[in-house]
C-alpha positions in Angstrom: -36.8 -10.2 18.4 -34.1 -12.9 18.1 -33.7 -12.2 15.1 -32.8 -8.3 15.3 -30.6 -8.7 18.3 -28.2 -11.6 16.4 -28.2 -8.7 13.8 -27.4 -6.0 16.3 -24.6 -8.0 17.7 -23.1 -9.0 14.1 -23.1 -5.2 13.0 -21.9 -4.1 16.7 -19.0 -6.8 16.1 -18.0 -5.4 12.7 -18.7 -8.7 11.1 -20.7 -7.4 8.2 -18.4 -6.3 5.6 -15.8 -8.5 3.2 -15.2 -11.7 3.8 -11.8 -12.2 6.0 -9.3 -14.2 3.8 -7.2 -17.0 5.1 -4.1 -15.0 5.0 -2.6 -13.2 7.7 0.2 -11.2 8.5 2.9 -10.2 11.2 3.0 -6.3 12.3 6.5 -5.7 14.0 8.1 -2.6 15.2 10.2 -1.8 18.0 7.0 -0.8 20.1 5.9 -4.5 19.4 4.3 -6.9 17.5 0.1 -7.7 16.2 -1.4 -10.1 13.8 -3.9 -8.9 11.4 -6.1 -10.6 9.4 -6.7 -9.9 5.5 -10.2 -9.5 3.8 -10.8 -11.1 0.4 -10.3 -8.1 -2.3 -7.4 -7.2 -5.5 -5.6 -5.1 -3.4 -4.8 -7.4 -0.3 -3.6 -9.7 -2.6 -1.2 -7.8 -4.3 -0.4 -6.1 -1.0 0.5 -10.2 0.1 2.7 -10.1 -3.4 4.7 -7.4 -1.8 5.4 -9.1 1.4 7.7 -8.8 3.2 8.1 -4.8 3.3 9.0 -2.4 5.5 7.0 0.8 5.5 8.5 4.1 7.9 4.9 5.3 9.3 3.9 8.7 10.6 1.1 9.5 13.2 -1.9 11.3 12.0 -4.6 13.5 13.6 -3.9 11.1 16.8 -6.2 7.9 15.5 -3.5 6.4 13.2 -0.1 5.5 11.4 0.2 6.0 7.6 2.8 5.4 5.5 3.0 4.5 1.8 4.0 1.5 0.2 6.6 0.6 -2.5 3.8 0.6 -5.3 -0.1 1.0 -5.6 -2.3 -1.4 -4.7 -5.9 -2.1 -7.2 -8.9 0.0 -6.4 -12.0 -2.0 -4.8 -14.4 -1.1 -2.8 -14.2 1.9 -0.2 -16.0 2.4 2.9 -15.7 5.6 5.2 -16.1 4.3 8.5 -13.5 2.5 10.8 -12.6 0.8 13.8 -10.1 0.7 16.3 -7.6 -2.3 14.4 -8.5 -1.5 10.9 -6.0 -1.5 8.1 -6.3 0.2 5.3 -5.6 1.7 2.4 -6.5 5.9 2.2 -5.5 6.2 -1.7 -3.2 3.2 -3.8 0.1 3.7 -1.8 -1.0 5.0 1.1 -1.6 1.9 4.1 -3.0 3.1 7.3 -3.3 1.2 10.5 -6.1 2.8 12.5 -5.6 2.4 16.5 -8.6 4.6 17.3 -12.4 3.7 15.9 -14.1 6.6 13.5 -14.8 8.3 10.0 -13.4 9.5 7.1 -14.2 11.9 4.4 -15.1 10.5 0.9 -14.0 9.2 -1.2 -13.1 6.6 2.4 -10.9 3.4 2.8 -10.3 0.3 0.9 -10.9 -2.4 3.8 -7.6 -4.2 3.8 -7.9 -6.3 7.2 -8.5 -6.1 11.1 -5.8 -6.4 13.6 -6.3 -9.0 15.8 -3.9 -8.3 18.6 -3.2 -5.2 20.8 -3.2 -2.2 18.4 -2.9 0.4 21.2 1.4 -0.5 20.5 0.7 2.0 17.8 -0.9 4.7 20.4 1.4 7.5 20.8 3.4 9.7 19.1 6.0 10.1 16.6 7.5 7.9 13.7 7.5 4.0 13.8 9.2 1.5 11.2 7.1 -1.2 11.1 7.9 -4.5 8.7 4.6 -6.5 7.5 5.4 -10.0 6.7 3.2 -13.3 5.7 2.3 -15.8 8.6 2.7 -19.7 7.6 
């Protein structure tokens, strides 16, 4: 019994998945500021090689901001489901901070990292500029 609820809490708690990496970064925009933290794959670390960049997002179907980066990112792994503070990646250019929890179609998301501050800055319409940058 144990057992199956210290599983129900790690799955409810999104800790199943890649391993977070030691790296983290700095969302800013003018509607404020979160830390995320960066899985273990190819494409976060070339998405760290990048850093720092500036990337004008968009809001789409009213759960996220997209924008697309400078250059693709390596393909790993893709999963279709998300929560609310998920970055990701929807195809090699294309980053996507999700502020609402849900699914996507196939072929899904390459897991980039989790937010780890308020991601509800990013909750409302319109265009935002946001700059992603390495925390020491």
């Amino acid at each position: 019994m144990l057992n199956l609820l210290c599983r129900t809490i790690v799955i409810t708690l999104g800790l199943i998945g890649p391993a977070m990496a030691q790296e983290r970064v700095l969302i800013s925009s003018d509607w404020g500021r979160v830390t995320a933290e960066l899985v273990n794959n190819d494409a976060t670390r070339a998405l760290v090689r990048m850093l720092p960049l500036t990337i004008e997002m968009s809001d789409h179907l009213r759960q996220e901001k997209t924008g697309n980066l400078p250059s693709p990112l390596p393909a790993t792994e893709r999963q279709l489901d998300f929560s609310t503070g998920t970055l990701g990646l929807w195809n090699s250019d294309h980053f996507v901070i999700y502020y609402r929890g849900g699914r996507v179609p196939q072929p899904g998301i390459v897991l980039l990292g989790r937010v780890t501050g308020d991601v509800s800055i990013f909750d409302r319409p319109g265009r935002v500029t946001v700059r992603i940058e390495r925390v020491e």
